[in-house]
DRENDO-1510 file (C-alpha; in Angstrom, 1 decimal, always signed):
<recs>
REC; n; res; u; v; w
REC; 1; UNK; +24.5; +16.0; +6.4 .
REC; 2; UNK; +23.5; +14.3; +3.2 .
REC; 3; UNK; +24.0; +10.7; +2.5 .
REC; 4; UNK; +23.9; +10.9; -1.2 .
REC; 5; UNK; +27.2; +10.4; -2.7 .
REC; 6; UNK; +28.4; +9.5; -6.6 .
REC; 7; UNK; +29.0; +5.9; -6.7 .
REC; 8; UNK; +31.1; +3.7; -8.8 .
REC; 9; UNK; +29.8; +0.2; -7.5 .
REC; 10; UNK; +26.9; -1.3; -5.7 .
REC; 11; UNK; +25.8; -0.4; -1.9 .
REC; 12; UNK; +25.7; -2.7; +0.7 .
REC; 13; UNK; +22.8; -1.9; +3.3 .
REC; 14; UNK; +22.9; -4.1; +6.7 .
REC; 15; UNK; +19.6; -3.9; +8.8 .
REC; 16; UNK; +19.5; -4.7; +12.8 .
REC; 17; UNK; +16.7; -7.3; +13.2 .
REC; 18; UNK; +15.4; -6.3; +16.9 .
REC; 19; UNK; +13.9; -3.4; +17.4 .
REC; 20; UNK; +14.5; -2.3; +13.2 .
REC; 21; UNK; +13.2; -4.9; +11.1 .
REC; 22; UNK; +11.1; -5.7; +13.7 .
REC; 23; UNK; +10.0; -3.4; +16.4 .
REC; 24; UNK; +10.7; -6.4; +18.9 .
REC; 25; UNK; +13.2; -8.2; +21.0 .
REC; 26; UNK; +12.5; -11.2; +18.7 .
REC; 27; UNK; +13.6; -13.8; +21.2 .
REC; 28; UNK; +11.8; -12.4; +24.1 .
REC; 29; UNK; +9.0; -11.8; +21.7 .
REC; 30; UNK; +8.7; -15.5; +20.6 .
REC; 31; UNK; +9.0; -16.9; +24.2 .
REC; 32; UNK; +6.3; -14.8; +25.9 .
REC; 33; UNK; +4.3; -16.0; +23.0 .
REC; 34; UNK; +4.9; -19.7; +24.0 .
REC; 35; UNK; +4.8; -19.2; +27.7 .
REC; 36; UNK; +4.6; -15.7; +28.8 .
REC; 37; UNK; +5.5; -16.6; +33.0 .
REC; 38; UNK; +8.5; -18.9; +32.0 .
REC; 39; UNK; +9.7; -16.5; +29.5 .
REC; 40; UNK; +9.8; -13.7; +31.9 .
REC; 41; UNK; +11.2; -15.6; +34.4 .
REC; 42; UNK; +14.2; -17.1; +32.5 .
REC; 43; UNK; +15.2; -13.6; +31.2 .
REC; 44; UNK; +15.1; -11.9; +34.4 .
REC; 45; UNK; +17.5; -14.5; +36.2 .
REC; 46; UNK; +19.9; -13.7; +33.2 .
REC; 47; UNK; +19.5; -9.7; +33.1 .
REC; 48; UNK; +21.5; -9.2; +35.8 .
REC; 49; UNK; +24.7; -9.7; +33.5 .
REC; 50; UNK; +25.0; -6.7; +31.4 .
REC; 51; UNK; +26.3; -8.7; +28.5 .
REC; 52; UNK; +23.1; -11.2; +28.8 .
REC; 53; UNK; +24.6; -14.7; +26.4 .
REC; 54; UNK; +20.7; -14.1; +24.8 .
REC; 55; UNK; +21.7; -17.6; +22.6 .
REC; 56; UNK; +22.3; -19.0; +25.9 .
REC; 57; UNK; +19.0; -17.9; +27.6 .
REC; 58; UNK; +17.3; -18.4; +24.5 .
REC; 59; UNK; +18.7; -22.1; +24.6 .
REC; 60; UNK; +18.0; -22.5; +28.3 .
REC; 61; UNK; +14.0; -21.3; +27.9 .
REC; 62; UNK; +13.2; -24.1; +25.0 .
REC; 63; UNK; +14.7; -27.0; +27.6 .
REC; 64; UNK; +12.7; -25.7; +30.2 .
REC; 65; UNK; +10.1; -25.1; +27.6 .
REC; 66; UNK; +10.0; -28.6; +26.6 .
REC; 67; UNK; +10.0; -30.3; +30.0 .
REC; 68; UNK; +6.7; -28.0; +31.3 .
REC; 69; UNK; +5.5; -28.1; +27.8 .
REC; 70; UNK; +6.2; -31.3; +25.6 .
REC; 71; UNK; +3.2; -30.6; +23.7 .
REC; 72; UNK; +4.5; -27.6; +21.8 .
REC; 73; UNK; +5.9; -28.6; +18.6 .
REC; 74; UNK; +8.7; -27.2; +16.0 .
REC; 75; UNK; +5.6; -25.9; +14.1 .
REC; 76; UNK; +4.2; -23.9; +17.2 .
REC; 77; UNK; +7.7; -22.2; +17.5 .
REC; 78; UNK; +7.9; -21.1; +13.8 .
REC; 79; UNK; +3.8; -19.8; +13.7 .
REC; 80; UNK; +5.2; -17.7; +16.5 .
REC; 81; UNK; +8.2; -16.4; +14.6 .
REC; 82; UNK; +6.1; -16.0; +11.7 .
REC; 83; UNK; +3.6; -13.6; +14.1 .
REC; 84; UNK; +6.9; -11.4; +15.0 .
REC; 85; UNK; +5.7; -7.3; +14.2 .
REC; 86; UNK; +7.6; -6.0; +11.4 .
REC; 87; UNK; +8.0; -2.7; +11.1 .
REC; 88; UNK; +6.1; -2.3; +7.5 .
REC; 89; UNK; +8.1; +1.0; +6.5 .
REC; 90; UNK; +11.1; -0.5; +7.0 .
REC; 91; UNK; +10.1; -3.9; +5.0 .
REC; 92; UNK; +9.1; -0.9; +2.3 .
REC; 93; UNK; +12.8; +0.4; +2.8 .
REC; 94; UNK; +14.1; -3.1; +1.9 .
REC; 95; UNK; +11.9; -3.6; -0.9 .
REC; 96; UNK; +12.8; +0.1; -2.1 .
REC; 97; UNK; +16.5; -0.1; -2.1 .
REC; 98; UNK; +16.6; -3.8; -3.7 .
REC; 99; UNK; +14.1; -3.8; -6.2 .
REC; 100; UNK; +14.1; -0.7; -7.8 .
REC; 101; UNK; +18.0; +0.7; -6.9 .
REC; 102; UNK; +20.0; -2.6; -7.1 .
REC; 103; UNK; +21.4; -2.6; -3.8 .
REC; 104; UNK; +23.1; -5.9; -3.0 .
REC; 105; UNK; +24.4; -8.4; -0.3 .
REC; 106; UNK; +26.7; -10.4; -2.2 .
REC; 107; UNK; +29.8; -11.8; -0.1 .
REC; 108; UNK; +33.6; -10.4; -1.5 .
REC; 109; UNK; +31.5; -7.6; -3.5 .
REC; 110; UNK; +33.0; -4.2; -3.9 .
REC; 111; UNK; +30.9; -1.5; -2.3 .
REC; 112; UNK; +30.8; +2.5; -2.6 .
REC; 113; UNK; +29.0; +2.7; +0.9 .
REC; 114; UNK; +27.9; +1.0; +3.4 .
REC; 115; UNK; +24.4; +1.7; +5.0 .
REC; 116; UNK; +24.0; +0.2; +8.6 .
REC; 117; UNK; +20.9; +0.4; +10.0 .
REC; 118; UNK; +20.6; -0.1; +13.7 .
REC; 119; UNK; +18.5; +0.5; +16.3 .
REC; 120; UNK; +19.8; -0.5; +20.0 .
REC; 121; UNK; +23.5; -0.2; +21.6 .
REC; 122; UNK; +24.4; -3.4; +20.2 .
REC; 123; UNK; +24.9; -2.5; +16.8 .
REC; 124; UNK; +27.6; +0.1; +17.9 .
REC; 125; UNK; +30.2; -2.7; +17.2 .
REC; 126; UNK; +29.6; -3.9; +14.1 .
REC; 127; UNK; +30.0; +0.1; +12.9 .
REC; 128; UNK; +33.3; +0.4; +13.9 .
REC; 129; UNK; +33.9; -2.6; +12.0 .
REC; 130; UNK; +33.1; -0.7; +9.0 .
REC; 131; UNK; +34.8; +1.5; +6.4 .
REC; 132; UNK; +35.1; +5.3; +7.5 .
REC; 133; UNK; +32.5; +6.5; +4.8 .
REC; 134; UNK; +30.0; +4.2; +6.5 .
REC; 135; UNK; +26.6; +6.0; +7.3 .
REC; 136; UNK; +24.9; +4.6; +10.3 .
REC; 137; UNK; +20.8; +5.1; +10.6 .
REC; 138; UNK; +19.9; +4.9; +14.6 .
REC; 139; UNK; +17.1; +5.1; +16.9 .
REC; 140; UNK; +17.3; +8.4; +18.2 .
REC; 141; UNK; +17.6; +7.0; +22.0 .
REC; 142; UNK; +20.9; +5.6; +21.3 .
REC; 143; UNK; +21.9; +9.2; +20.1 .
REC; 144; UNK; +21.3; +9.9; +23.3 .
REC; 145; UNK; +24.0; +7.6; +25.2 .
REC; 146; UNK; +27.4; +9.7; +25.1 .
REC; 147; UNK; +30.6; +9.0; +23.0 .
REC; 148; UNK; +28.5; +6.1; +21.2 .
REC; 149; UNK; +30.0; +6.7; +17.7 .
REC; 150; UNK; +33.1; +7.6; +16.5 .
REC; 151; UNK; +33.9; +10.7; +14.8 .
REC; 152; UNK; +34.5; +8.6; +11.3 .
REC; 153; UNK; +30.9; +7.6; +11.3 .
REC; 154; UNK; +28.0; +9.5; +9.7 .
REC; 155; UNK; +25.5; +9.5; +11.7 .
REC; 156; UNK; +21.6; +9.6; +10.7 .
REC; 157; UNK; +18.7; +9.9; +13.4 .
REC; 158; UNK; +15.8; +7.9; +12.9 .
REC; 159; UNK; +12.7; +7.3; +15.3 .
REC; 160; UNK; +9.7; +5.9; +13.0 .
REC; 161; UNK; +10.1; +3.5; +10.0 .
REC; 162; UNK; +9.2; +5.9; +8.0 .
REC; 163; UNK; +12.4; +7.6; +8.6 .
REC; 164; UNK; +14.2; +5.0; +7.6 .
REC; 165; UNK; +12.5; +5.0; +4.6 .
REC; 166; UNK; +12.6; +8.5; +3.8 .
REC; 167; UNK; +16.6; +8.4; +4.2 .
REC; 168; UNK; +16.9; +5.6; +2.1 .
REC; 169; UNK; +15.1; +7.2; -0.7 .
REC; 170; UNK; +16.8; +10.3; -0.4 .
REC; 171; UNK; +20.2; +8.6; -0.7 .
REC; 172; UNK; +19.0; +6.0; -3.7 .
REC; 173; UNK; +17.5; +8.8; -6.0 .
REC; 174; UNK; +20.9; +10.6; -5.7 .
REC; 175; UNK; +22.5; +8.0; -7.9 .
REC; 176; UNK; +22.9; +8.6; -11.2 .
REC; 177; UNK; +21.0; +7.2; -14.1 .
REC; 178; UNK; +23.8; +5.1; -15.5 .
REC; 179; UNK; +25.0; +3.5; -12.1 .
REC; 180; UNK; +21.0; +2.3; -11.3 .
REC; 181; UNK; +20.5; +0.5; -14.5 .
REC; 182; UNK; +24.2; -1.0; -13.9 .
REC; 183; UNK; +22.6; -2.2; -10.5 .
REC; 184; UNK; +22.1; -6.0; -9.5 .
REC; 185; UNK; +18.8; -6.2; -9.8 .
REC; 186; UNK; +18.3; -6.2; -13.3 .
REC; 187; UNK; +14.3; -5.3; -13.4 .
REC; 188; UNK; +14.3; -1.6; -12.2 .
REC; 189; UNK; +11.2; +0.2; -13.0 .
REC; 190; UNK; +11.6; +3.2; -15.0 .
REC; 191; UNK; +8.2; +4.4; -13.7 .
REC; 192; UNK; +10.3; +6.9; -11.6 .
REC; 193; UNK; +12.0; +8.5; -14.9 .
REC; 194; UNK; +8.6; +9.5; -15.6 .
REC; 195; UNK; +8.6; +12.3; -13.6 .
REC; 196; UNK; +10.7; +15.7; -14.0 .
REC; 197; UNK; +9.8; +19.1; -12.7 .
REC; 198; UNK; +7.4; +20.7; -10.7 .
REC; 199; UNK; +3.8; +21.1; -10.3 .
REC; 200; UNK; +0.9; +19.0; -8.2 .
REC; 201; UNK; +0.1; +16.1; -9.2 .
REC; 202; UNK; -3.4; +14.4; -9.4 .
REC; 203; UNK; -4.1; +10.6; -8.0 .
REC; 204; UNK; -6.8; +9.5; -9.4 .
REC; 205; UNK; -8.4; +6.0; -7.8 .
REC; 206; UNK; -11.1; +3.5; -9.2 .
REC; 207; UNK; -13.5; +3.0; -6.1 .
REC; 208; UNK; -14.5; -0.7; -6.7 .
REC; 209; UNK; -12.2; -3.3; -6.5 .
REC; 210; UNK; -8.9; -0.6; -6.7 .
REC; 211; UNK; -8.8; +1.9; -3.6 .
REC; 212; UNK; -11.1; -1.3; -1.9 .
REC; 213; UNK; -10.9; -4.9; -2.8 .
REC; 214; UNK; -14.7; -5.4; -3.4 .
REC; 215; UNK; -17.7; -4.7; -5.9 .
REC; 216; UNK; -19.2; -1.6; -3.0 .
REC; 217; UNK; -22.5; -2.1; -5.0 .
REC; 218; UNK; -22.5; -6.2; -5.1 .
REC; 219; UNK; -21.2; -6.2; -1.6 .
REC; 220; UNK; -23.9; -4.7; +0.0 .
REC; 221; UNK; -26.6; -7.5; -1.5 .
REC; 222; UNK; -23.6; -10.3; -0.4 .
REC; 223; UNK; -24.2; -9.5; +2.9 .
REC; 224; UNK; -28.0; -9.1; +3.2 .
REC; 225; UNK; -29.4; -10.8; +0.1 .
REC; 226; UNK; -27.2; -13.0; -1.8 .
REC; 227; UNK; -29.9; -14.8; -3.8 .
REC; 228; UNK; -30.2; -11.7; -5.6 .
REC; 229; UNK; -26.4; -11.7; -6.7 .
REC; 230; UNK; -27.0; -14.9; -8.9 .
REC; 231; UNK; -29.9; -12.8; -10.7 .
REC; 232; UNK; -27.7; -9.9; -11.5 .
REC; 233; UNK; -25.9; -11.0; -15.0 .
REC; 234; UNK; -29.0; -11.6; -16.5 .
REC; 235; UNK; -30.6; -8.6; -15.5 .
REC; 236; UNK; -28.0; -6.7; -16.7 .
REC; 237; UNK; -27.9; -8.2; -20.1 .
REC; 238; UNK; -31.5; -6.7; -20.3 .
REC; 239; UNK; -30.2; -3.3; -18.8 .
REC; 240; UNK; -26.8; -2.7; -19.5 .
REC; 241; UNK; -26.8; +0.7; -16.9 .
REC; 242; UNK; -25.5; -0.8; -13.5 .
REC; 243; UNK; -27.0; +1.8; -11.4 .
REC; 244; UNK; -30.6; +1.6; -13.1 .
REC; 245; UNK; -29.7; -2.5; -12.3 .
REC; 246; UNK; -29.0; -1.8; -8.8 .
REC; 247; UNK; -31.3; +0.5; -8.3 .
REC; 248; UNK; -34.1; -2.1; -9.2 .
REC; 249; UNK; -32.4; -4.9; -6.8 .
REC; 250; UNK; -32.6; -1.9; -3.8 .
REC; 251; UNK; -36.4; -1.9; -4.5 .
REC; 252; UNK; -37.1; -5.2; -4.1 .
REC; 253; UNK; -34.4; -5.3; -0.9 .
REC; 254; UNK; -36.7; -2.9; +0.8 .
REC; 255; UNK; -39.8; -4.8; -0.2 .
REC; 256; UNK; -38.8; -8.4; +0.8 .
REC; 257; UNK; -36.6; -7.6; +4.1 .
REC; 258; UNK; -38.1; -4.1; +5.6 .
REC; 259; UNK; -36.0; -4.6; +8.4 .
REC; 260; UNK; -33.2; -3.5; +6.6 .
REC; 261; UNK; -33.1; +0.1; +6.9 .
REC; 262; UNK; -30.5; +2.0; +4.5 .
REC; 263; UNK; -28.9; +3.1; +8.0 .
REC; 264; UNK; -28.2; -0.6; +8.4 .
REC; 265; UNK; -27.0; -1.1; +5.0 .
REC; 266; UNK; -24.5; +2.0; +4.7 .
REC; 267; UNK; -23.2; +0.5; +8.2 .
REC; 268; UNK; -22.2; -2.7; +6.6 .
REC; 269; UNK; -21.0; -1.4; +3.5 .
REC; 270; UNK; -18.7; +1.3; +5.5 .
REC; 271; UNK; -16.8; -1.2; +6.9 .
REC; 272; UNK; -16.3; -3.3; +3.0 .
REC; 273; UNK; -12.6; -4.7; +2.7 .
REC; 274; UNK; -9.8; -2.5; +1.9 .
REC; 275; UNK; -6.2; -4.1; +0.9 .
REC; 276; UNK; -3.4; -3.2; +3.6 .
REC; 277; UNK; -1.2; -0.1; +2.6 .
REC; 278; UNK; -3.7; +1.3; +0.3 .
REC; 279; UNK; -5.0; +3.6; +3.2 .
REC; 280; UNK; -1.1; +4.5; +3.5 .
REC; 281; UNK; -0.6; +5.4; -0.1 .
REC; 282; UNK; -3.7; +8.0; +0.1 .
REC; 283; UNK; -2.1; +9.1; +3.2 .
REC; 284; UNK; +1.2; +9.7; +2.0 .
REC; 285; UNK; +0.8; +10.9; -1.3 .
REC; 286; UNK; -1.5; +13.9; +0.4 .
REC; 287; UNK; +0.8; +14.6; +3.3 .
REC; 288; UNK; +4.7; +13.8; +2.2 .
REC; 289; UNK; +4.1; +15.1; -1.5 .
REC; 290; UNK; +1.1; +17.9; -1.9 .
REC; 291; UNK; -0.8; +15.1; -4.3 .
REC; 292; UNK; -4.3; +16.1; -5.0 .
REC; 293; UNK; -6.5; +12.6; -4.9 .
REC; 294; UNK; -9.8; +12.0; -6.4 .
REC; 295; UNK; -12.3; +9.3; -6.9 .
REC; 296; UNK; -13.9; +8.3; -10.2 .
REC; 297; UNK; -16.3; +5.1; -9.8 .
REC; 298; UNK; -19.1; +3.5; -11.5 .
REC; 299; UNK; -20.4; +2.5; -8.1 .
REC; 300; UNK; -22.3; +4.8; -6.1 .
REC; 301; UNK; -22.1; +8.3; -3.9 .
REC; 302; UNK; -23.5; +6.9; -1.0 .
REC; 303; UNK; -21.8; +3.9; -0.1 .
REC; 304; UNK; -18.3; +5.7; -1.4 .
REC; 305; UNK; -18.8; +8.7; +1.1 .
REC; 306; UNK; -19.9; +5.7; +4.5 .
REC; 307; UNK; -16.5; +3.8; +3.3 .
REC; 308; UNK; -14.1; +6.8; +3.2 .
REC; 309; UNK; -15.5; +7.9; +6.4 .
REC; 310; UNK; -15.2; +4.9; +8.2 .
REC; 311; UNK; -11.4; +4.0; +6.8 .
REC; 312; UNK; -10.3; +7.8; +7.6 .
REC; 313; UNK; -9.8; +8.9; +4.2 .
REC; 314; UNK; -12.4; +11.8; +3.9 .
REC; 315; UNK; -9.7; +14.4; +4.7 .
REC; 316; UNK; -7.6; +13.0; +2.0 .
REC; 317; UNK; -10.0; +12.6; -1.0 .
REC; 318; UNK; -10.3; +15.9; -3.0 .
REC; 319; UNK; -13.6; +15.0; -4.7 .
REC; 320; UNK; -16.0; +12.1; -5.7 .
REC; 321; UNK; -17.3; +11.4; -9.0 .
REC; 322; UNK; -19.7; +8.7; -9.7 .
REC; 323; UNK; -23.8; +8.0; -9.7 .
REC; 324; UNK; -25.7; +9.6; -7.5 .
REC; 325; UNK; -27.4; +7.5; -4.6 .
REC; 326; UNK; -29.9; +9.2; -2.4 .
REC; 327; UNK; -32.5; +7.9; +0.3 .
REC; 328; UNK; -36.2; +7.9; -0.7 .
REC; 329; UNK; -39.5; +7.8; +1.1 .
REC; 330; UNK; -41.9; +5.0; -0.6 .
REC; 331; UNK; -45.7; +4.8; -0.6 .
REC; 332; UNK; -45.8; +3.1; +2.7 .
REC; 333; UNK; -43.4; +5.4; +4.6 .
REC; 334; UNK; -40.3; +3.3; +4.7 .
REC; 335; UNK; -36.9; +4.4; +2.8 .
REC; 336; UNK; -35.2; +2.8; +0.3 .
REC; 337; UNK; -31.9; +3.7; -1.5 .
REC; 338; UNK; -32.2; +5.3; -5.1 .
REC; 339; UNK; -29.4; +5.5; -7.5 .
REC; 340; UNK; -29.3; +7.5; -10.6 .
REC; 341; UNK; -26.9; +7.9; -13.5 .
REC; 342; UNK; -23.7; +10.1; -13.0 .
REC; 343; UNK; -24.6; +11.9; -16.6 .
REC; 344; UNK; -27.9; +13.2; -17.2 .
REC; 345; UNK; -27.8; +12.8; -20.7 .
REC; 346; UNK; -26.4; +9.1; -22.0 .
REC; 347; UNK; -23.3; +9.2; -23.3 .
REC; 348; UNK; -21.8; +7.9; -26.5 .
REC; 349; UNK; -18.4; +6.1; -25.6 .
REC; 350; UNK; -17.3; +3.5; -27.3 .
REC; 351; UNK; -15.5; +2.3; -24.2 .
REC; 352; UNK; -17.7; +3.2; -21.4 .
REC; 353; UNK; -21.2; +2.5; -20.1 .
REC; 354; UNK; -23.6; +5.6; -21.1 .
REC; 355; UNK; -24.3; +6.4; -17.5 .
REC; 356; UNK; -20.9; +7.1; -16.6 .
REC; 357; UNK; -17.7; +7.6; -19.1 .
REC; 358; UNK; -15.0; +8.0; -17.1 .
REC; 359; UNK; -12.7; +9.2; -19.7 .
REC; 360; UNK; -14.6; +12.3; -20.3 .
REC; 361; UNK; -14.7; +13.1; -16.0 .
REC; 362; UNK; -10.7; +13.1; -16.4 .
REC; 363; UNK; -10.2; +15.3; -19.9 .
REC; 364; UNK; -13.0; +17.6; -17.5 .
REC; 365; UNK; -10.5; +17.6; -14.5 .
REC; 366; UNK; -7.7; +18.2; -16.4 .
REC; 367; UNK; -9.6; +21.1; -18.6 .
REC; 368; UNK; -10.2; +22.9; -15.4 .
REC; 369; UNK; -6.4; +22.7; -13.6 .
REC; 370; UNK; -3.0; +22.1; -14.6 .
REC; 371; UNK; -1.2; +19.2; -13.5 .
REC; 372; UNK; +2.3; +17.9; -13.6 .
REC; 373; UNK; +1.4; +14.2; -14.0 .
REC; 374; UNK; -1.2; +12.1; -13.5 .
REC; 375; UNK; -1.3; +8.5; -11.6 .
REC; 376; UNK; -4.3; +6.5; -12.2 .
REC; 377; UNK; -5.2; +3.0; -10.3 .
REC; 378; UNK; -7.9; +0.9; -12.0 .
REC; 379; UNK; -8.9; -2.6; -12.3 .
REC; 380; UNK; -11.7; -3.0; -14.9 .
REC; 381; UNK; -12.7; -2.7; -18.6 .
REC; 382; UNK; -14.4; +0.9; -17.4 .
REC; 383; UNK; -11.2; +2.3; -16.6 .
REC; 384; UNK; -9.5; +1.6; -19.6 .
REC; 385; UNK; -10.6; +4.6; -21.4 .
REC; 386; UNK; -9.3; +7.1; -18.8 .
REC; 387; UNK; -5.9; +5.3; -19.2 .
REC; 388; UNK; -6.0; +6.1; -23.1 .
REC; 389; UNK; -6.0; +9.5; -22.2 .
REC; 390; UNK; -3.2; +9.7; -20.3 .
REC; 391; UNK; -0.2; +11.3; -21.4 .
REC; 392; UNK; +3.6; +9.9; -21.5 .
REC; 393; UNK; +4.1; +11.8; -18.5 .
REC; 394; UNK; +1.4; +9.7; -16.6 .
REC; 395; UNK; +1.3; +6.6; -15.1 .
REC; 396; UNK; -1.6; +3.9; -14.7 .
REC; 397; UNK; -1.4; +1.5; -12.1 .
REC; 398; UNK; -3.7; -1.5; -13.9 .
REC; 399; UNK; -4.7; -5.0; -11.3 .
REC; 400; UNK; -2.8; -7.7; -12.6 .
REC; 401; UNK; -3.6; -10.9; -12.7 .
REC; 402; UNK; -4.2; -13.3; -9.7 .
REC; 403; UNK; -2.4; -16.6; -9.0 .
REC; 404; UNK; -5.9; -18.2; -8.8 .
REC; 405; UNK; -6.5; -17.9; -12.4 .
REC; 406; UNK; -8.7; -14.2; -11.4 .
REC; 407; UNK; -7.6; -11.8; -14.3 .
REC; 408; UNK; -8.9; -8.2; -14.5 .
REC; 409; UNK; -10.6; -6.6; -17.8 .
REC; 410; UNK; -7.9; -3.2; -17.7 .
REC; 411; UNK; -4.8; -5.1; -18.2 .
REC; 412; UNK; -6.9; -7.3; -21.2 .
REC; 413; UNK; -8.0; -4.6; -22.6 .
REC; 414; UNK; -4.7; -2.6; -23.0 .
REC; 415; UNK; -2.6; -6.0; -23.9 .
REC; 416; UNK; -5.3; -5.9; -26.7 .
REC; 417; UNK; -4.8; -1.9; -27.8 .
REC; 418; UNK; -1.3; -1.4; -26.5 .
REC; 419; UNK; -0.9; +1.4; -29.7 .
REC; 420; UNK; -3.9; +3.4; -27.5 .
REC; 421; UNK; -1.5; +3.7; -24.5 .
REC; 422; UNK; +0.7; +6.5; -24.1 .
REC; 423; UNK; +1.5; +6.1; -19.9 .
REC; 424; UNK; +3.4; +3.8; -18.4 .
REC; 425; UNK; +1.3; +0.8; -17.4 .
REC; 426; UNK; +2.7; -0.4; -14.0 .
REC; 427; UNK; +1.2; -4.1; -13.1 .
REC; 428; UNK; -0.1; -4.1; -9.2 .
REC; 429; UNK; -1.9; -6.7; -7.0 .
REC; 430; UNK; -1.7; -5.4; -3.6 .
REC; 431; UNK; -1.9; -2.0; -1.3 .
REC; 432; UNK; +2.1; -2.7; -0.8 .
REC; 433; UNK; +2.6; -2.4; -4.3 .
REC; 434; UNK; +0.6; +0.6; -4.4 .
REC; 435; UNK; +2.3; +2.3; -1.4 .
REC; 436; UNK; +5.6; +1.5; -3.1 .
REC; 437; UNK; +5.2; +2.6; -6.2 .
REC; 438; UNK; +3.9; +6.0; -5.0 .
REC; 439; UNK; +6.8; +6.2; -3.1 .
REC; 440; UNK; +9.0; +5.9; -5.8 .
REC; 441; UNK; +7.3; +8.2; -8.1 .
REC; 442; UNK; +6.0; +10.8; -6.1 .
REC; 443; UNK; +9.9; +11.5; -4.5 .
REC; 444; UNK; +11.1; +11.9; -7.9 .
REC; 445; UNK; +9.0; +14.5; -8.5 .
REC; 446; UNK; +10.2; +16.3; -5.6 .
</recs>
């Protein structure tokens, strides 16, 4: 059964809160939290009745709740609220079928379909309440209960958020072309358009403050010699090749603290911060859509290959380009790390740094195999000229600006040579953004 359909209005799409939006009874959830004994205890006097008043036993914890407790306040009941477990591919469902198809809520609104997604016994009410095209999404265990839906009702298993997802996608990317920009939402991305056809396409990630949210290279002296950080400007105004600049601070690392082994060091670099979701977009643009991911950083090979490894993603990254780092044995029989340039030879970009022109690593990739598209997530000045070789067919994902003022050279450096930009430039702050974004233009490949 297939829930795309050709629609002449908007959709209306009606989530279940418990156990959907969030993978929680939310009220039983938010009382354990405040008292866990009284909570369980005013629930199982009441769950005797089969059709439980849960306003009514929600009402009757808080007055019990205030006479044992009068310290906890109106502020400690919404902190607890606010720690309810969404389910984040669901919350990516919303996001998908708002932002990017249109799909409304408005009161007295006409609507093609109706979506109802559910996911206990409860919500077998409100869908017989519905049109006779409605298409309910529900938890496979209520599947299970017999003569639960009527024959009128479309009905769409799900078990995992990312179901939901999936099925939502597959019914928004039915619509045609005309009805989506015709949409409520008036800012849909036409990153999705992009893509036509077949063929793999290639995901290509800037390491350093892109696939994680820190400087891999800086990081590593933030946490074991930050004195050193406020030295690094100038030296690099004397030697404008970072690794050969690193590679100097490594030195006298090993000479001032000898305790610090490299072993130590790659430990606490492994675990440098990554932005939640990003993982998930690695993940799912390998597994769901055959994407073929590599890395092309100006940091280093060492610390790149500790931090895949300890965030999972070795299995998922296709290849690593960047400077070489290595472990050396000094005079006095300790090790220190070494880094050396990515190219042997200096290049001569007029973008790029001569140890490592990232440009030419892409035109090399692309020389040797045939891709579709190409979808390329940077933040800095270095990855600007990769992105000028992109192709219309392309996208770059480029870091956008922060609400603290924090801006980020690629998007400066395209908003000043916009005429050098053939892709689709695609703003993005977080790993949600990324994951979502994937989403949307990975399926329409497919």
């Amino acid at each position: 059964m297939k829930l795309g359909t050709h629609l002449n209005a908007d959709v209306l799409v009606l989530f279940a809160f418990n156990h959907t939006l969030v993978d929680v009874d939310s009220n039983v959830h938010i009382a354990r939290a405040l008292d866990a004994d009284l909570a369980n205890t005013t629930w199982s006097k009441n769950a005797a009745d089969k059709k439980i008043d849960r306003a009514k036993t929600m009402d009757e914890f808080f007055v019990e709740l205030a006479k044992h407790h009068p310290e906890v306040t109106h502020e400690d009941i919404r902190n607890a609220a606010q720690r309810l477990p969404f389910n984040q591919s669901i919350l990516d469902a919303v996001r998908l079928v708002v932002d990017d198809f249109g799909a409304t809520c408005k009161i007295q609104h006409r609507y093609a379909r109706v979506l109802y997604v559910g996911g206990g016994i409860e919500d077998f009410c409100p869908s017989t309440k519905l049109p006779n095209d409605i298409t309910v999404i529900a938890r496979n265990e209520v599947l299970s209960l017999p003569n639960t839906f009527p024959d009128t009702v479309q009905v769409q298993q799900w078990k995992a958020g990312d179901d939901v997802l999936s099925l939502l996608r597959n019914f928004f990317h039915q619509y045609p072309s005309k009805q989506v920009a015709q949409a409520s939402v008036k800012t849909f991305s036409p990153i999705s358009q992009v893509f036509s056809g077949s063929g793999q396409v290639l995901v290509v990630f800037d390491f350093d403050e892109s696939l994680v949210n820190k400087d891999s290279d800086r990081f590593a002296f933030q946490c074991f010699h930050p004195e050193l950080i406020k030295t690094l400007e100038e030296r690099h105004a004397l030697n404008p090749v970072w690794p050969s600049v690193f590679d100097e601070l490594h030195q006298i690392l090993a000479n001032e603290k000898p305790e610090l082994t490299p072993e130590l060091i790659c430990a606490r670099v492994a675990q440098i911060p990554i932005q939640n979701r990003m993982v998930d977009a690695v993940r799912m643009a390998v597994e769901q859509f055959g994407a073929e991911v590599k890395i092309i950083s100006d940091g280093n090979s060492l610390f790149i290959e500790k931090a895949l490894k300890f965030h999972g993603l070795v299995p998922y990254i296709n290849e690593v380009l960047t400077n070489q780092a290595d472990l050396e044995t000094m005079d006095n029989g300790r090790t220190r790390i070494r880094l050396r340039p990515h190219h042997d030879q200096p290049m001569n970009c007029s973008w790029c740094p001569s140890n490592l022109c990232k440009g030419s690593i892409l035109d090399s990739i692309r020389n040797k195999k045939q891709y579709s598209h190409v979808l390329y997530v940077g933040d800095g000045i270095g990855d600007f000229c990769p992105a000028s070789r992109l192709t219309k067919n392309d996208v770059v994902f480029a870091r956008a600006d922060e609400v603290d003022g924090r801006s980020y050279g690629l998007q400066k450096r395209i908003d000043s040579n916009p005429t050098l930009i053939k892709a689709s430039v695609v703003p993005w702050n977080t790993g949600d953004d990324i994951y979502r974004h994937f989403a949307q233009v990975l399926h329409a490949q497919t």
